[in-house]
Backbone bond lengths (Angstrom), bond angles and torsions (degrees), N, CA, C in turn:
res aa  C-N    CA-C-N  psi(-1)  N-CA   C-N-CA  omega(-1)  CA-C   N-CA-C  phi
1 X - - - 1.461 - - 1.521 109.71 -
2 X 1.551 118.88 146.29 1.330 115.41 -174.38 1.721 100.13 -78.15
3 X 1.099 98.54 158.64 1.511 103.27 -157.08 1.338 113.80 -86.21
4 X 1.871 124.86 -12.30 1.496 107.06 161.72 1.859 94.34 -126.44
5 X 1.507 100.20 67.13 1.702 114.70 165.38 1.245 103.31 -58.15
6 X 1.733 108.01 123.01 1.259 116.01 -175.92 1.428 142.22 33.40
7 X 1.365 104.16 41.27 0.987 135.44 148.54 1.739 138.36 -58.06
8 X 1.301 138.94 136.86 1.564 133.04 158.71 1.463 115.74 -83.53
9 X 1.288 119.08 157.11 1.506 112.35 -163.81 1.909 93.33 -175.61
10 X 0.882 106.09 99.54 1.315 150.96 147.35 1.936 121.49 -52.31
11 X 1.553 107.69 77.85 1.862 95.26 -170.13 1.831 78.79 -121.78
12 X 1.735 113.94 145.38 1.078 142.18 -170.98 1.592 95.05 -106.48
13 X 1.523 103.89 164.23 1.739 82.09 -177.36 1.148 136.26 72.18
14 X 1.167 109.00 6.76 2.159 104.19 -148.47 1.679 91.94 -85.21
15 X 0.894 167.56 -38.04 1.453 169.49 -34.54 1.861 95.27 -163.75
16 X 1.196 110.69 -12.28 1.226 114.01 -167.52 1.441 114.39 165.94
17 X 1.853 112.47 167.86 0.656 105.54 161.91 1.599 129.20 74.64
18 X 2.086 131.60 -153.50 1.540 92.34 170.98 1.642 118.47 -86.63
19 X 1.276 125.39 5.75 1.376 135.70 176.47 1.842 101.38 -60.61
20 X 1.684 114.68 -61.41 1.324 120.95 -172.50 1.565 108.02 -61.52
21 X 1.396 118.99 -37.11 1.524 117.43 172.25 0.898 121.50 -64.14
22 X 1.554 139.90 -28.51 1.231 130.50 -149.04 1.838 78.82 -122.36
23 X 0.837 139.11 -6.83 1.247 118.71 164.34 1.625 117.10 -96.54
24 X 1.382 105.35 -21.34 1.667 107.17 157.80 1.685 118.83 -57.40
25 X 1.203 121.54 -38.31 1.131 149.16 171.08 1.636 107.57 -56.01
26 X 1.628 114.27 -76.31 1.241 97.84 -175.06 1.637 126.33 -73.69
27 X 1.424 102.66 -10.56 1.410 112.35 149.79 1.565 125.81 -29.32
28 X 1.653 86.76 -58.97 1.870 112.29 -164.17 1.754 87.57 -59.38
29 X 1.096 127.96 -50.77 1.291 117.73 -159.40 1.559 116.61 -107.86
30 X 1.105 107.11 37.42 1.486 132.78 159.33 1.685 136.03 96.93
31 X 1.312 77.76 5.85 1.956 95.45 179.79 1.527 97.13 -71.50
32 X 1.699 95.02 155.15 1.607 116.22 175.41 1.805 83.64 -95.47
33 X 1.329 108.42 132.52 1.874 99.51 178.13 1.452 102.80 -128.73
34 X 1.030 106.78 130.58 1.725 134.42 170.76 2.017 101.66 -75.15
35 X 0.966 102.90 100.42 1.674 109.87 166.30 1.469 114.74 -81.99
36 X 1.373 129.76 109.47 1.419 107.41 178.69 1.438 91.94 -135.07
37 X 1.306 111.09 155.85 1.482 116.34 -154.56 1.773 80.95 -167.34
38 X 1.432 92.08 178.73 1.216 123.78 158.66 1.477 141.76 -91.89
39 X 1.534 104.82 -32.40 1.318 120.57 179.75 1.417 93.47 -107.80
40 X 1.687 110.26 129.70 1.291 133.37 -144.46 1.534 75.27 -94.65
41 X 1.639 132.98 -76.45 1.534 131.98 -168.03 1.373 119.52 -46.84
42 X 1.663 99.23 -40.42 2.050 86.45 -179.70 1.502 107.54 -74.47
43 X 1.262 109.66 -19.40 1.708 102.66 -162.64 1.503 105.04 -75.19
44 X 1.322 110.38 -64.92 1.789 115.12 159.69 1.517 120.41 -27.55
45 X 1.453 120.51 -46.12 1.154 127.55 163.32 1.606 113.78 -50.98
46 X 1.060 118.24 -70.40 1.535 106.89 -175.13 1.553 118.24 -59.54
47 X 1.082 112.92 -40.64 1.640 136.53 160.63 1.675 95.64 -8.34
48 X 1.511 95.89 -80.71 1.398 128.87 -151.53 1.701 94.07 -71.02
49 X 1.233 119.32 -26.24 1.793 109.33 166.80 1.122 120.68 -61.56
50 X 2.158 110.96 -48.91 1.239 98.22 162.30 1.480 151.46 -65.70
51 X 1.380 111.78 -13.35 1.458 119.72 161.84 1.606 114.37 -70.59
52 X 1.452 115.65 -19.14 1.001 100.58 -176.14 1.221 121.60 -79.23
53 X 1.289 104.34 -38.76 1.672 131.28 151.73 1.696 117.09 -20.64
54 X 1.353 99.48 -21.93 1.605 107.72 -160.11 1.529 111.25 73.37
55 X 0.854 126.27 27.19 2.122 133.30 157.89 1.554 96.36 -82.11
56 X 1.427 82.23 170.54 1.926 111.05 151.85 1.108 112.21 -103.97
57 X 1.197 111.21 141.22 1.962 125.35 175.64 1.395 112.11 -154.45
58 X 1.073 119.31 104.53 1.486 127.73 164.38 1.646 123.24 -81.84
59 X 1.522 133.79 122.65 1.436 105.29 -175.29 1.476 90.07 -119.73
60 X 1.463 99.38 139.61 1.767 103.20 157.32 1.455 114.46 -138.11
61 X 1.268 109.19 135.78 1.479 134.75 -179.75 1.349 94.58 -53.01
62 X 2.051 122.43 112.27 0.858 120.33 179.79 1.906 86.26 -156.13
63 X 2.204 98.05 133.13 1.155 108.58 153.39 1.322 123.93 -110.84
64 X 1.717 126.33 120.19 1.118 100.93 -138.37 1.756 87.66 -109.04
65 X 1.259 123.23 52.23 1.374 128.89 159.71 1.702 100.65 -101.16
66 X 1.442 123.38 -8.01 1.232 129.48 173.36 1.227 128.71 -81.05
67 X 1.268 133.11 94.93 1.351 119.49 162.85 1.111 136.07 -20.35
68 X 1.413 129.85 -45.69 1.419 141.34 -156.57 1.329 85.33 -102.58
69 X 1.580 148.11 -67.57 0.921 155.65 167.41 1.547 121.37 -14.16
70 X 1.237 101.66 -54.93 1.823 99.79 172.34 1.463 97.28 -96.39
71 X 0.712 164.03 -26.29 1.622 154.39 147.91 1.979 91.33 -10.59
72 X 1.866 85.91 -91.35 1.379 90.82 -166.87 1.532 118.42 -46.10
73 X 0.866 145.49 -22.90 2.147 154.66 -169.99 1.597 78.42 -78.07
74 X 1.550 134.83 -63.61 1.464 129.89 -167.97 0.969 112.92 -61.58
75 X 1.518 141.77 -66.21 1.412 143.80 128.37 1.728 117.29 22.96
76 X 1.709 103.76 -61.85 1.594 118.48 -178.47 1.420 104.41 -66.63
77 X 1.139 131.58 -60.39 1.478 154.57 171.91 1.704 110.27 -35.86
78 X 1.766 106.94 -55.21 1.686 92.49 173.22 1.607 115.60 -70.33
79 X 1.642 99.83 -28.89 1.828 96.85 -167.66 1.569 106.77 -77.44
80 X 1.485 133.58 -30.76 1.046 132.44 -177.68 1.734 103.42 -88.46
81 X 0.861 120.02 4.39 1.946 106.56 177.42 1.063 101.80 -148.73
82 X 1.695 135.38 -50.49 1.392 135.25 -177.29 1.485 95.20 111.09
83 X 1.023 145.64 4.99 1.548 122.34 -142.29 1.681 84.50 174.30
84 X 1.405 91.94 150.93 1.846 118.67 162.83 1.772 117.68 -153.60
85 X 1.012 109.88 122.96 1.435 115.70 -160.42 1.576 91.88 -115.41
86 X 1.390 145.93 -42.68 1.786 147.78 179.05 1.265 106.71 -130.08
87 X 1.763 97.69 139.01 1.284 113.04 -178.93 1.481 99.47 -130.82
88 X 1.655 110.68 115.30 1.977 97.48 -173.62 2.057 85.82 -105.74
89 X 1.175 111.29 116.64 1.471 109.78 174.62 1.785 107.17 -90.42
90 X 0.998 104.65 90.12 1.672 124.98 -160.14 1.469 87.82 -102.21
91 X 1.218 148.41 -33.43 1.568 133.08 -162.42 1.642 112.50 -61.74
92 X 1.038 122.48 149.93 1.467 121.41 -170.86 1.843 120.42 161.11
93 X 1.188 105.75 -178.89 1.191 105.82 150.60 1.934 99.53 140.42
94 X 1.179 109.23 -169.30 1.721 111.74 -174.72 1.343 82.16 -138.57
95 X 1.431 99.61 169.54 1.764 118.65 161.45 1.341 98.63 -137.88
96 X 1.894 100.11 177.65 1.208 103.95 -165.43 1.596 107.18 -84.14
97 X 1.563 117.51 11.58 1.757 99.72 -173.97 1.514 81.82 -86.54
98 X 1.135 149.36 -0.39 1.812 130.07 178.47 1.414 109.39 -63.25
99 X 1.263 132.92 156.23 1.343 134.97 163.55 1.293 103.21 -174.82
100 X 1.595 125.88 -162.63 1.207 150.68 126.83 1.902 92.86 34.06
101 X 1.623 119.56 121.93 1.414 103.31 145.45 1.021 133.40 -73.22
102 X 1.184 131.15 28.90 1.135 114.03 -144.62 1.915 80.66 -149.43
103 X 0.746 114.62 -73.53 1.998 107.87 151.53 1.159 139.21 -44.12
104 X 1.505 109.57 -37.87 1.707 121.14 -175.63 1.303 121.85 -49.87
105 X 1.173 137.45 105.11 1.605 133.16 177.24 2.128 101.38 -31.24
106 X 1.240 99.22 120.63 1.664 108.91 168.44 1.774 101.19 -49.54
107 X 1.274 136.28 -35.29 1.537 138.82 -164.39 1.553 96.68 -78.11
108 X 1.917 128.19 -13.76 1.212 136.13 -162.16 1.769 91.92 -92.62
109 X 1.558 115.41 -53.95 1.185 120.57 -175.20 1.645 106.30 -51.16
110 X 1.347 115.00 -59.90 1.495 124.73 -175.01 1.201 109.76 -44.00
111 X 1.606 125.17 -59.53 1.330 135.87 -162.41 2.162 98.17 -58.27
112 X 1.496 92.34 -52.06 1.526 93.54 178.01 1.710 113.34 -33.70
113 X 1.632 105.82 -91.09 1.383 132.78 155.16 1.521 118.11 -11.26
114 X 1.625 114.74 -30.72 1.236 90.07 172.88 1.404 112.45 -109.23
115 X 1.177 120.70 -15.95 1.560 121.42 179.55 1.442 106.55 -78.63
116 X 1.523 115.81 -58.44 1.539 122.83 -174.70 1.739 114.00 -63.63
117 X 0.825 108.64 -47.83 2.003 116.19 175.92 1.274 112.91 -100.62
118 X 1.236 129.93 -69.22 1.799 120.99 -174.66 1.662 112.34 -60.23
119 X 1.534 114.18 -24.23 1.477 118.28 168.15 1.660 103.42 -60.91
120 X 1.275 102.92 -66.17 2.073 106.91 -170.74 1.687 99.25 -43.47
121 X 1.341 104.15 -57.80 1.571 106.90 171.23 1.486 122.00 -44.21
122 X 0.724 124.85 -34.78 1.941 128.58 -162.94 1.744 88.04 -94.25
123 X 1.310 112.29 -76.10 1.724 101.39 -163.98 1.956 96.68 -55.98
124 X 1.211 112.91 -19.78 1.534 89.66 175.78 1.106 125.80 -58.65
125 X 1.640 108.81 -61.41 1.175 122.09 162.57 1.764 132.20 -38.76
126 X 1.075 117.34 -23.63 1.199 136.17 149.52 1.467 116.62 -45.28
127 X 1.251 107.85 -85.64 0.958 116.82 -164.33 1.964 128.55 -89.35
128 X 1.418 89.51 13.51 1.312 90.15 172.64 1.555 121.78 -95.03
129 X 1.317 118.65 -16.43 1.361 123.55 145.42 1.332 128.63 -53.82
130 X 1.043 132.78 -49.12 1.661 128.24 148.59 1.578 126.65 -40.72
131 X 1.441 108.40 -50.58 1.828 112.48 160.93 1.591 100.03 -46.09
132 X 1.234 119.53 -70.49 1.360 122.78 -158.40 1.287 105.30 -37.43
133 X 2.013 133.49 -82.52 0.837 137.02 136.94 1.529 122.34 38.26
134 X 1.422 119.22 -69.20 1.320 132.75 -152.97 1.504 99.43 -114.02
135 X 1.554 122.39 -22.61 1.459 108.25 -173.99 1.425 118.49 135.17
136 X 1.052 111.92 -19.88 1.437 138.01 -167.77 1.874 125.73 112.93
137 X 1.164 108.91 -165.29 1.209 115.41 172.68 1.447 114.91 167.37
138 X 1.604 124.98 -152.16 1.704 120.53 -163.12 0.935 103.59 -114.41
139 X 1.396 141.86 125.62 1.222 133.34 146.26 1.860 107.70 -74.10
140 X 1.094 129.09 144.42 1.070 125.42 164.22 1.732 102.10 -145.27
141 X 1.773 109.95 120.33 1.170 134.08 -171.35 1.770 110.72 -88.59
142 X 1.304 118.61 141.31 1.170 98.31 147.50 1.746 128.54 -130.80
143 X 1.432 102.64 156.58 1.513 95.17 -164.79 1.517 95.01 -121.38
144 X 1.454 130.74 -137.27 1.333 143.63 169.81 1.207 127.89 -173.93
145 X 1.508 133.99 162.60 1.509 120.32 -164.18 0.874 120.06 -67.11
146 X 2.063 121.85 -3.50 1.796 94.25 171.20 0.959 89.85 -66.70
147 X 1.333 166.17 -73.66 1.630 136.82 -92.79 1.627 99.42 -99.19
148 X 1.610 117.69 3.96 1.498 106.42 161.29 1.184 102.29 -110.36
149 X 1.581 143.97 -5.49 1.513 136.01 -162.88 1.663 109.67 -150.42
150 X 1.168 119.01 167.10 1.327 127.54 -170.22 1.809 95.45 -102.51
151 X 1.928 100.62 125.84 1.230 88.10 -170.93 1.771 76.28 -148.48
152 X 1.662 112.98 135.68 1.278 110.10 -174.75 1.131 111.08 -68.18
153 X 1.536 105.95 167.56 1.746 133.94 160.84 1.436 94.56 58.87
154 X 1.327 148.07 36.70 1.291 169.03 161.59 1.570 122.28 -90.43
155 X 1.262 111.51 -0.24 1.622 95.28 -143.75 1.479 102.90 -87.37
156 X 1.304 137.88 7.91 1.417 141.07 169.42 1.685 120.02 -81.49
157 X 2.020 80.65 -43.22 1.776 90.01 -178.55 1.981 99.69 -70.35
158 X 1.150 91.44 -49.39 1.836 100.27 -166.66 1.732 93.38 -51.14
159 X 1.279 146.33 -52.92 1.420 134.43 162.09 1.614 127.61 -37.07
160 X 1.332 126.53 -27.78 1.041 139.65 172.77 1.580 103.84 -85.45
161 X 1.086 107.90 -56.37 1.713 105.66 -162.10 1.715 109.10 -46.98
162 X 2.002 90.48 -51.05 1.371 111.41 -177.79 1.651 112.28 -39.75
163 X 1.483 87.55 -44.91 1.813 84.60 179.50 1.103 127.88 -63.50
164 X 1.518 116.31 -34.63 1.800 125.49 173.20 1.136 102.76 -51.65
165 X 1.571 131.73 -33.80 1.159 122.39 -176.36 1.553 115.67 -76.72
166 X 1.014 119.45 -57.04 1.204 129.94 174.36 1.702 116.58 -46.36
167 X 1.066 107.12 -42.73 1.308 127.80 169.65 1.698 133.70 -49.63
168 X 1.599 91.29 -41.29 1.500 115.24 151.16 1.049 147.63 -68.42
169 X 1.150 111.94 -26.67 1.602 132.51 169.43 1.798 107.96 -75.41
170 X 1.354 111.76 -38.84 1.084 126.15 173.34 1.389 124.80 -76.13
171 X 0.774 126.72 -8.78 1.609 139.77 -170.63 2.231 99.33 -113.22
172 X 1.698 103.79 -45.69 1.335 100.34 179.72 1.671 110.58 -69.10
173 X 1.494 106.63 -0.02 1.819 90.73 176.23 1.224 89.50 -109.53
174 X 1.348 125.38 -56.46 1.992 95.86 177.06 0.755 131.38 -54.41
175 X 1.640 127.75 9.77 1.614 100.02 -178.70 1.415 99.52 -145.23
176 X 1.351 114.85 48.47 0.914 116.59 -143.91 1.967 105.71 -106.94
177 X 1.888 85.86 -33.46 1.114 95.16 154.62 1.325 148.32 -77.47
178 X 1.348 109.05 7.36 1.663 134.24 -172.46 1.672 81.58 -105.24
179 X 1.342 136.44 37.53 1.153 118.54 -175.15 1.853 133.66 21.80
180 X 1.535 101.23 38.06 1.255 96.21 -173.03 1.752 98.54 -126.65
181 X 1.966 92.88 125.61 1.313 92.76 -170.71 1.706 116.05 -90.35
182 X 1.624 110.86 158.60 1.825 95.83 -174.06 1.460 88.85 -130.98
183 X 1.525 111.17 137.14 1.263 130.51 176.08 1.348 125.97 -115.58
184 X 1.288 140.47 -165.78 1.530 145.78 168.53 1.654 110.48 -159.31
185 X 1.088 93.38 124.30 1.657 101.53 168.80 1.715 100.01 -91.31
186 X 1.449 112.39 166.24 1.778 114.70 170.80 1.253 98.07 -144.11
187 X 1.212 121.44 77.69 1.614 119.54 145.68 1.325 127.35 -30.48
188 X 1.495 128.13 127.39 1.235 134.55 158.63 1.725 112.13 -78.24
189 X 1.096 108.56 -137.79 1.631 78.23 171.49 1.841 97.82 -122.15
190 X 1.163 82.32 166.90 1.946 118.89 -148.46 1.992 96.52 -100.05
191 X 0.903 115.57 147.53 1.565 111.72 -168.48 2.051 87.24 -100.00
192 X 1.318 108.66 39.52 2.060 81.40 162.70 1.267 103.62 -91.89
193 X 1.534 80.12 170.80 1.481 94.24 -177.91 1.938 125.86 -51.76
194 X 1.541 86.06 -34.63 1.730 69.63 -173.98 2.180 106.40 -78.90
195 X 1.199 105.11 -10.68 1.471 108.66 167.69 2.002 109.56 -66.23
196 X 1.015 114.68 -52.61 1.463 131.57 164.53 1.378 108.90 -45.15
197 X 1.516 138.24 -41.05 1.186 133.64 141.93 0.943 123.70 -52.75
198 X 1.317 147.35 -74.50 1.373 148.73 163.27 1.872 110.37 -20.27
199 X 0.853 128.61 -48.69 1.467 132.32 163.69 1.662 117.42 -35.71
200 X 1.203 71.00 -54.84 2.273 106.62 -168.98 1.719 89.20 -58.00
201 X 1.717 118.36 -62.99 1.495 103.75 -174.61 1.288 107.13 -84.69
202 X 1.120 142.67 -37.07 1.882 126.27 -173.26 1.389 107.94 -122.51
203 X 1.983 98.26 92.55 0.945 116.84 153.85 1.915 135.37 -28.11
204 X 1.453 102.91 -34.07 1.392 90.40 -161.74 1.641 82.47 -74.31
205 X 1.163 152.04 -16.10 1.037 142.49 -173.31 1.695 113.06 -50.52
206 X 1.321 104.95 -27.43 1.286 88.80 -170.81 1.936 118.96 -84.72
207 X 1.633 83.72 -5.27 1.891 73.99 168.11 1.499 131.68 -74.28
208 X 1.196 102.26 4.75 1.412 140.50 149.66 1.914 107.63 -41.32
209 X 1.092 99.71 -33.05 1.548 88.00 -170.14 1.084 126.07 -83.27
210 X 1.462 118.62 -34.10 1.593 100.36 168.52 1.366 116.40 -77.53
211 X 1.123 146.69 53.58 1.182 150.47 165.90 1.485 106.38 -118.53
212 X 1.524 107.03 -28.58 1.710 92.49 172.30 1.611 109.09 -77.24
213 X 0.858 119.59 129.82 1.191 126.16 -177.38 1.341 147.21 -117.14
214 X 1.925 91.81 19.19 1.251 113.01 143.41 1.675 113.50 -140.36
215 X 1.652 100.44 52.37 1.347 110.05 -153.59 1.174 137.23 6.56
216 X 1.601 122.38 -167.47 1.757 100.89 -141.63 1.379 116.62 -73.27
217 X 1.564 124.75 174.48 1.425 128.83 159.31 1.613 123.53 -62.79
218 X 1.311 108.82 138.02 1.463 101.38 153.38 1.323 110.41 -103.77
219 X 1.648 121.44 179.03 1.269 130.29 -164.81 1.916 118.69 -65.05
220 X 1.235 106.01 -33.42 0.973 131.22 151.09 1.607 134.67 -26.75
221 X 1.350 107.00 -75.85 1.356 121.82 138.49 1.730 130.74 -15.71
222 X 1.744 97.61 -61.14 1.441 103.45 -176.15 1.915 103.28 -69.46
223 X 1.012 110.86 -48.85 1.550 129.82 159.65 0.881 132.97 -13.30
224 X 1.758 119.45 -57.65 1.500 129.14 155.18 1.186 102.04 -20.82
225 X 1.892 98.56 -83.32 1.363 122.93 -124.80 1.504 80.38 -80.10
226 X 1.395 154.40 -0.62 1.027 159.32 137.21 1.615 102.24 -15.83
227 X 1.482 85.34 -93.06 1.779 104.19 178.79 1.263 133.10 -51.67
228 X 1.752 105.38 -22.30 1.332 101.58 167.49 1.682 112.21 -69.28
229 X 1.365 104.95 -47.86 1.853 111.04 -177.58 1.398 112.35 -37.73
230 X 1.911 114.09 -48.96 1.275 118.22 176.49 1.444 138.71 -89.08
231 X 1.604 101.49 16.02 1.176 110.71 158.31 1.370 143.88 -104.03
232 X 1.516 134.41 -154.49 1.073 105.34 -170.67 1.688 102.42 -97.56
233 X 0.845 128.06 -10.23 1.644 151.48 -165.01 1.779 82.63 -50.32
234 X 1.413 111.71 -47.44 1.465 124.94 -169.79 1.187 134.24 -69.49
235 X 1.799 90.79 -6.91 1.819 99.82 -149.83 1.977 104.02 -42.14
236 X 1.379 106.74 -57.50 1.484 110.91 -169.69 1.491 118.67 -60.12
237 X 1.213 115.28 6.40 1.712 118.27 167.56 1.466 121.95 -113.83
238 X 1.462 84.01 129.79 1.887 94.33 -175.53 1.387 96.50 -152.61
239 X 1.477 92.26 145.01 1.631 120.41 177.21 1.469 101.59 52.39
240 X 1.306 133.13 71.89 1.179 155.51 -149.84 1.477 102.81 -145.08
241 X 1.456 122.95 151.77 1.603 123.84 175.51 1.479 104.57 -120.14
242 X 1.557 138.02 84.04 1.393 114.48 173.26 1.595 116.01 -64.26
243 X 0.949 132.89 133.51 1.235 135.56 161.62 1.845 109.97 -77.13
244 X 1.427 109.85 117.46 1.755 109.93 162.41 1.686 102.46 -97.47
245 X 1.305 146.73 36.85 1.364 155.76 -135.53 1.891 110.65 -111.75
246 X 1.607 109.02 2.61 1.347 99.25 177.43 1.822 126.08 50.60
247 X 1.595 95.52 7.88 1.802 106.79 175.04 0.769 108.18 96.55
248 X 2.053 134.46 12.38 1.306 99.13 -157.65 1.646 99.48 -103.87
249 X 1.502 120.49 -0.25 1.614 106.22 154.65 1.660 127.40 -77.86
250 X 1.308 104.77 17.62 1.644 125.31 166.29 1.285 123.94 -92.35
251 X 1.789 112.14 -40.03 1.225 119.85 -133.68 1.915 94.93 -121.73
């Protein structure tokens, strides 16, 4: 049996990238998946692969630094299925104006903080009333290796990430009794394209590389360990950090 058979599944981000994989993915193995993104064309676009595929894919235009915004995507989710069983809060990311606290435009910190933490927060909050409801289900978070390691010109994203983490641990004991488990993946870095840019402008990044040490991830990768968190293989883990990191919080 595919391993989230008839299942709901909820991926943020999905528009691309590891959001669009891992919802192609939990597609593949039998989830009905809610794509909500921001960009109305890529998200529909991937959508429309997985139906073609023979999956389910629903996409709705969702920013989930919005209140009203993830309301309504949760809203879509009870009236079109009744039920939500996985939530992968994949939206995120840094740019290159972050750096230095002490330099970083304050509008760099905010932008972080609200996409990377008040986003994980909002679709949680969302959607943990629907888990409840039904019995429980997965939260699966994602964070990244700043929030376990010191990594320069970061210091807005590494405040946010830190919090997903923290955030998780906290969420897997409250809700723990609603049988709903909360996890964290920790990406090292991920080969998309806009990471592949980021390379391209800050060189020192790449002394970064021998430290991965089973060099870098692709989207794929993060994806698995996605599906493993939100399945049942997992049931007995909560508030847990998988690392997808190629060793480099080892090495």
């Amino acid at each position: 049996m595919a391993r989230l058979q008839d299942k709901v599944a909820v991926v943020t981000g999905a528009s691309g990238g590891i959001g669009a994989e891992t919802a192609r993915l939990f597609a593949r193995e039998g989830a009905a998946v809610v794509l909500a993104a921001r960009s109305a064309e890529r998200g529909e676009a991937v959508a429309e692969t997985i139906r073609r595929a023979g999956g389910r894919a629903l996409f709705v235009e969702t920013d989930v630094t919005e209140p009203d915004s993830v309301a309504a995507t949760f809203a879509a989710v009870e009236a079109r299925f009744g039920r939500l069983d996985v939530l992968f809060n994949n939206a995120g990311g840094s740019t290159d104006r972050d750096g230095p606290l002490t330099t970083a435009p304050l509008e760099e910190f905010w932008r972080c903080i609200k996409l990377d933490l008040f986003g994980t927060w909002l679709s949680s909050r969302a959607a943990i009333p629907l888990m409840q409801r039904t019995g429980g289900g997965s939260i699966v978070n994602s964070a990244s290796i700043v929030g376990e390691m010191g990594v320069p010109n970061r210091d807005a994203y590494t405040a946010a990430k830190g919090g997903v983490i923290a955030l998780t641990r906290s969420m897997a004991v409250e809700f723990a009794g609603d049988g709903i488990r909360v996890n964290v993946i920790v990406p090292g870095a991920v080969l998309t394209d806009r990471v592949r840019a980021f390379f391209e402008r800050e060189p020192h990044l790449k002394r970064q590389e021998e430290a991965y040490l089973l060099g870098f991830a692709e989207p794929a990768d993060v994806a698995n360990a996605a599906l493993f968190l939100a399945c049942e293989e997992s049931r007995r883990t909560t508030g847990q950090k998988l690392p997808v990191d190629s060793g480099i919080l080892i090495s």
